[in-house]
C-alpha positions as a Markdown table, in Angstrom:
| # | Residue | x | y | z |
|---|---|---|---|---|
| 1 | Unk | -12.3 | -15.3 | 17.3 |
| 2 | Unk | -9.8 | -17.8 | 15.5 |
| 3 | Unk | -7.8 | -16.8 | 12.9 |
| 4 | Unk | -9.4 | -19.3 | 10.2 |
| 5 | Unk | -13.1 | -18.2 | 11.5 |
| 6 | Unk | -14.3 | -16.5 | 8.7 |
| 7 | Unk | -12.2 | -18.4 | 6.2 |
| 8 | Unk | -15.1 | -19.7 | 4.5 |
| 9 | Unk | -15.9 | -17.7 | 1.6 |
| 10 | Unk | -17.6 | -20.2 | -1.3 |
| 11 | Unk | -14.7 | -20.5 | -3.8 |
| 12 | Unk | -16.3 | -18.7 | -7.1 |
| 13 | Unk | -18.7 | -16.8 | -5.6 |
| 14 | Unk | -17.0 | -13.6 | -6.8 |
| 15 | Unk | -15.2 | -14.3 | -9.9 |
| 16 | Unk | -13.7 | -10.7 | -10.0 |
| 17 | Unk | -9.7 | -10.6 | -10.6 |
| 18 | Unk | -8.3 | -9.9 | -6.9 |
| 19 | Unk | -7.0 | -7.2 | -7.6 |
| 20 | Unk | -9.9 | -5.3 | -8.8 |
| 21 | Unk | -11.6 | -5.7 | -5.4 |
| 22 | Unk | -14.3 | -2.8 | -4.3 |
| 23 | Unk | -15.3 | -1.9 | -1.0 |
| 24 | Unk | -18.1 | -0.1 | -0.3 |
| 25 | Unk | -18.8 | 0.8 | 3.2 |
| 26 | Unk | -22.8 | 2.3 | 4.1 |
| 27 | Unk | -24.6 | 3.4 | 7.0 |
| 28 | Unk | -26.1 | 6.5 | 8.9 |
| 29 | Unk | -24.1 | 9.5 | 9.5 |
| 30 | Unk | -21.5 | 9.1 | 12.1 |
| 31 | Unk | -21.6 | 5.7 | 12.6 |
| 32 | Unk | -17.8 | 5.0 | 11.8 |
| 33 | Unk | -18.1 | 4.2 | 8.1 |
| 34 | Unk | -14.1 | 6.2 | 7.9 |
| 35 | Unk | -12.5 | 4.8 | 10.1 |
| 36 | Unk | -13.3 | 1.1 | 9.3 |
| 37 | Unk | -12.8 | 2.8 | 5.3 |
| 38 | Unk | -9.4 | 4.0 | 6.4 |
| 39 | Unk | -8.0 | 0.9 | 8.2 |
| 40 | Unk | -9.2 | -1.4 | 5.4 |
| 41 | Unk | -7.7 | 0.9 | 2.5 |
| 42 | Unk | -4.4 | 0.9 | 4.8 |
| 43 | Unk | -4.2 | -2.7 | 5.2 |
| 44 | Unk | -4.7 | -3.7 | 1.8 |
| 45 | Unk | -3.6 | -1.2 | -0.4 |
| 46 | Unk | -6.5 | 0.1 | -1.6 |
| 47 | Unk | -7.4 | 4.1 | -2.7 |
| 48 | Unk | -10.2 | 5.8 | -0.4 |
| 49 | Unk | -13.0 | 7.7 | -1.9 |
| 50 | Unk | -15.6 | 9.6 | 0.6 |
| 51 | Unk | -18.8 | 10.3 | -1.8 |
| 52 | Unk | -19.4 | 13.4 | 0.5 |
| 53 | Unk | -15.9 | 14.7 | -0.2 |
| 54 | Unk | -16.8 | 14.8 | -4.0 |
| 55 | Unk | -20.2 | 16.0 | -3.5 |
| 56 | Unk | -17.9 | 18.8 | -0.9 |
| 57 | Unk | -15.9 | 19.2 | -4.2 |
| 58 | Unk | -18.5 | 19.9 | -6.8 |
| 59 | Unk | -20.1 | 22.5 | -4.0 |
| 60 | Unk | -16.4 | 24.1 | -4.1 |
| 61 | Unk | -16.9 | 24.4 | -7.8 |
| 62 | Unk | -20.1 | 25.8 | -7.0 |
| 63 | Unk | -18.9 | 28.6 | -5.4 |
| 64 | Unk | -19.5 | 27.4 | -2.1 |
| 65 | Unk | -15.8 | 28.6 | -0.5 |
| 66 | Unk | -15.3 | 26.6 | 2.4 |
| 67 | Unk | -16.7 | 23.4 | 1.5 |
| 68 | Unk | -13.4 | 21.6 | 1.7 |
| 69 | Unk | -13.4 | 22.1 | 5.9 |
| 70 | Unk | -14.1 | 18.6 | 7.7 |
| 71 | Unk | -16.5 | 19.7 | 9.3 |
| 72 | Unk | -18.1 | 21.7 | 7.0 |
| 73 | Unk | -21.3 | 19.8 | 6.5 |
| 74 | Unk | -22.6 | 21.7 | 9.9 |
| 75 | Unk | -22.2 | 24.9 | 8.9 |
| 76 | Unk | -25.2 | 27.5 | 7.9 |
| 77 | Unk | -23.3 | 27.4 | 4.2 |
| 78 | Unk | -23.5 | 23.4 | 4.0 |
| 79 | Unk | -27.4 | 24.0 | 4.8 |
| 80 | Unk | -27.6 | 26.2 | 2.1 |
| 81 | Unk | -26.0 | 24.2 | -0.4 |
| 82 | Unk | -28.2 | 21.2 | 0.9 |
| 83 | Unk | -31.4 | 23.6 | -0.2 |
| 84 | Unk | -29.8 | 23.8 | -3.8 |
| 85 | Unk | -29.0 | 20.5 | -3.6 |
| 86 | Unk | -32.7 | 18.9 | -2.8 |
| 87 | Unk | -33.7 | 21.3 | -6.0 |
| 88 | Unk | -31.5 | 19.7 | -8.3 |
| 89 | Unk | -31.1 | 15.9 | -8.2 |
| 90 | Unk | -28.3 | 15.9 | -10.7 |
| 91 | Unk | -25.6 | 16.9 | -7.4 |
| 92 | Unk | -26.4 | 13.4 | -6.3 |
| 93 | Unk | -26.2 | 11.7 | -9.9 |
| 94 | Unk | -23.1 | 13.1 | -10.6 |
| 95 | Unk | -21.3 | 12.0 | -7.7 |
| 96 | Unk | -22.4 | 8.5 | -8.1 |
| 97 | Unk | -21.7 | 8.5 | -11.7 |
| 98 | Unk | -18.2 | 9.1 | -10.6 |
| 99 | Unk | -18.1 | 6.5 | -8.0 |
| 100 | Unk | -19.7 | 3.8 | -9.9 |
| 101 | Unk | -16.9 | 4.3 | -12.5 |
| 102 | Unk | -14.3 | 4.2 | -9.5 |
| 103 | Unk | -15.8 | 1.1 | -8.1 |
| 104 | Unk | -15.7 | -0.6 | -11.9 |
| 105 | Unk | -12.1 | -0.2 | -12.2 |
| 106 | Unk | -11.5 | -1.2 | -8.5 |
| 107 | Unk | -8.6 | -1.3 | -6.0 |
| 108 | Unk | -10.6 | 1.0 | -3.5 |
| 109 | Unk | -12.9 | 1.0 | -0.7 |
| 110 | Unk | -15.8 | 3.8 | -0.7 |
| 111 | Unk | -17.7 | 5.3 | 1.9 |
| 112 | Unk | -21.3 | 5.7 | 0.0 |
| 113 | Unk | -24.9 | 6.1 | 0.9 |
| 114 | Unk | -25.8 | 5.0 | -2.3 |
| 115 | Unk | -23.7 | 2.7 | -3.8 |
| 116 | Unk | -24.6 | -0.3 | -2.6 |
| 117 | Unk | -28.1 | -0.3 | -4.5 |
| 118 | Unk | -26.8 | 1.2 | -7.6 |
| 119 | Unk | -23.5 | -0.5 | -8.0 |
| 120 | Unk | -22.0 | -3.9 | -8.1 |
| 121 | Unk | -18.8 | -3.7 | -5.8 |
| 122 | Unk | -17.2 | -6.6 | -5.0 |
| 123 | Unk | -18.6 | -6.4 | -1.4 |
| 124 | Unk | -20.7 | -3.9 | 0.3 |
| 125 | Unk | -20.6 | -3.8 | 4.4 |
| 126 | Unk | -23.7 | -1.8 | 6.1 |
| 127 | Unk | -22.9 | 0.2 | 9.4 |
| 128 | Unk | -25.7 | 0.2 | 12.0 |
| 129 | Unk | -25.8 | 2.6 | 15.2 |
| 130 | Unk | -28.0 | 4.3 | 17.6 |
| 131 | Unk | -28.4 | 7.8 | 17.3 |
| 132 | Unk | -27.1 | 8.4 | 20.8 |
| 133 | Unk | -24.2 | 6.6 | 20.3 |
| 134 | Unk | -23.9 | 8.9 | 16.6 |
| 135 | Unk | -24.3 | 11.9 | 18.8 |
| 136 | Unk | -21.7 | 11.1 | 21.1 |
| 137 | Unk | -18.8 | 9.9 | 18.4 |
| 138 | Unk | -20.1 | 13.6 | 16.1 |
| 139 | Unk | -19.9 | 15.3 | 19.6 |
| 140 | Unk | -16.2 | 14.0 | 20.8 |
| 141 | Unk | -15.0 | 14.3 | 16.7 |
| 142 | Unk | -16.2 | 17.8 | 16.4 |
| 143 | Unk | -16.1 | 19.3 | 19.8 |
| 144 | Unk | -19.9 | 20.3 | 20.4 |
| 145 | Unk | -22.2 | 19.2 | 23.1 |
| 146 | Unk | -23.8 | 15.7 | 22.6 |
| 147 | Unk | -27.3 | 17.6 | 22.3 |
| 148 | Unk | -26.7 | 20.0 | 19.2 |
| 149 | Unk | -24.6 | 16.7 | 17.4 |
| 150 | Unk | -28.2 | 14.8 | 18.2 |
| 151 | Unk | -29.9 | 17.2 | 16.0 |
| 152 | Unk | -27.0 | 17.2 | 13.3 |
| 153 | Unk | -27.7 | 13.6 | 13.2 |
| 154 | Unk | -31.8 | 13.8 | 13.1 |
| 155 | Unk | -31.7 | 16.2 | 10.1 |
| 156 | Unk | -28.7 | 14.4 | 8.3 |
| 157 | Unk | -30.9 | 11.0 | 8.7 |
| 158 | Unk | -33.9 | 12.7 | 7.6 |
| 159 | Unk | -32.5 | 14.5 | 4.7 |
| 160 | Unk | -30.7 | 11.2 | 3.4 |
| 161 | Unk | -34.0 | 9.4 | 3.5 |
| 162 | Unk | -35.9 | 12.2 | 1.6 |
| 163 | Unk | -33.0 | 12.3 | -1.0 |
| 164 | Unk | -32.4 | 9.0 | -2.0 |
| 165 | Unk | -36.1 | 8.1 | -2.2 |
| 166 | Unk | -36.9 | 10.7 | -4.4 |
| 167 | Unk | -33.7 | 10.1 | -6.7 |
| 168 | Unk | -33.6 | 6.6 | -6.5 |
| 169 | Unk | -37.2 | 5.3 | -4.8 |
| 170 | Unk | -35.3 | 2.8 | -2.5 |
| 171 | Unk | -35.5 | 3.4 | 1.5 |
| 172 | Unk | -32.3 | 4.5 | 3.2 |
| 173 | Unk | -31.3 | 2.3 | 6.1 |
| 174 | Unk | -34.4 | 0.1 | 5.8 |
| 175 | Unk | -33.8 | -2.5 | 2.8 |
| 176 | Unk | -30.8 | -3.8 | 3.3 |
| 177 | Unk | -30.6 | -6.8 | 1.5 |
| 178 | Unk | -28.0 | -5.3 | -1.1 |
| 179 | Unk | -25.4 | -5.7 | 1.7 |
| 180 | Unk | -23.0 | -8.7 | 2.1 |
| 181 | Unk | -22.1 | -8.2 | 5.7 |
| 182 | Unk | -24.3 | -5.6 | 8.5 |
| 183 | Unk | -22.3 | -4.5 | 11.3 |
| 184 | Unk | -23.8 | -3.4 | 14.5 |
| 185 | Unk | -21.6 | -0.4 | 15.9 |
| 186 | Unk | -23.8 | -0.7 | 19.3 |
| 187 | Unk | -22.6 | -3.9 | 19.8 |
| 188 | Unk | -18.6 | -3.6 | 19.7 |
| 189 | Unk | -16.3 | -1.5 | 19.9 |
| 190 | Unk | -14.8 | 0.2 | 16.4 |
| 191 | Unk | -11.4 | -1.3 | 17.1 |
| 192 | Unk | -13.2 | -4.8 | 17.2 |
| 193 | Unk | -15.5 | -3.7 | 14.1 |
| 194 | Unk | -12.7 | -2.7 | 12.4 |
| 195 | Unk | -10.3 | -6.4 | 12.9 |
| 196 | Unk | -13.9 | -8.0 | 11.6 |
| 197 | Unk | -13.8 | -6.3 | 8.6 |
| 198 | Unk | -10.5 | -6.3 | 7.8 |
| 199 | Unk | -10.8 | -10.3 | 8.3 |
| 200 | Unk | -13.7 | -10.4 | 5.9 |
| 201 | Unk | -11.9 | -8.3 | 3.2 |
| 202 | Unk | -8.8 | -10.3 | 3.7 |
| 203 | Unk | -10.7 | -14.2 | 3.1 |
| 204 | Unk | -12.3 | -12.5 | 0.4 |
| 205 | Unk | -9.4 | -11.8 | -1.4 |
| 206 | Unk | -7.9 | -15.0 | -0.3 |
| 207 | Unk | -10.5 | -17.2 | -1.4 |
């Protein structure tokens, strides 16, 4: 791909100052939405926010001791949270009240399920992948056998697509017209998924 290949954002289609840029990044569990959130907030200077590690917080507040682990969302106490969780929709508001207000003042890029329908960052990139290919990246990342990270995956994507319909009545991972760019993670590899987006955020902000 040439250098000036995606140099072709309209000028004035985003009016936002350049320095208040937002990124949000979407998709199904385990489909890379971190790494590409971590390159791109490396690159440009730009603050990460993970909406599960604030929703991990507010369980930590919760009494919910090791919710702070990386790995914690597999664990028997992450299920149970999840059950107090689906009970009370006002986990879920919170932590997007908090990240809306994040992506209004800018300068970061935001791993969300959410925000893309509920927000107006400045753009929003949506991560599609397989679930073998999930299973296989959760497998290597946290040691387990490809066949127990399938059914981490299955549940996560089922529980997502429960939640969000019943807080916000839009269907995860099916309308995606909120999204500026769609990256298929099937398709290329994440160091070449990662230089496409960094390319994007880059004409963006020089356009």
């Amino acid at each position: 791909m040439g250098s000036n290949e995606i140099n072709c954002i309209k000028k004035g289609s985003n009016d936002r100052d350049k320095k208040k840029i937002s990124v949000v990044i979407s998709g199904w569990p385990a489909v890379g939405k971190t790494t590409i959130a971590e390159n791109i907030a490396k690159d440009f200077n730009l603050k990460l926010w993970n909406g599960g590690d604030i929703l991990k917080m507010m369980a930590f507040e919760r009494g919910y001791s090791s919710s702070l682990n990386h790995d914690w969302w597999d664990t028997e106490e992450a299920i149970n949270f999840m059950r107090e969780r689906n009970n009370d929709p006002n986990f879920d508001r919170e932590v997007d009240n908090r990240l809306i207000r994040l992506v209004n003042n800018g300068n970061v890029v935001i791993t969300s399920y959410t925000l893309p329908w509920i927000s107006d960052a400045t753009v929003n990139f949506w991560l599609q992948g397989s679930v073998e290919n999930r299973a296989k990246r959760l497998a290597m990342r946290d040691n387990i056998s490809v066949m127990e990270a399938k059914k981490i995956i299955l549940r996560r994507d089922n529980e997502n697509k429960l939640i969000y319909k019943r807080i916000y009545n839009f269907s995860f991972g099916e309308k995606l017209d909120v999204f500026d760019f769609a990256l298929n993670t099937d398709l290329l590899s994440l160091e070449c998924l990662v230089d496409l987006s960094k390319r994007i955020v880059k004409s963006i902000l020089s356009s």
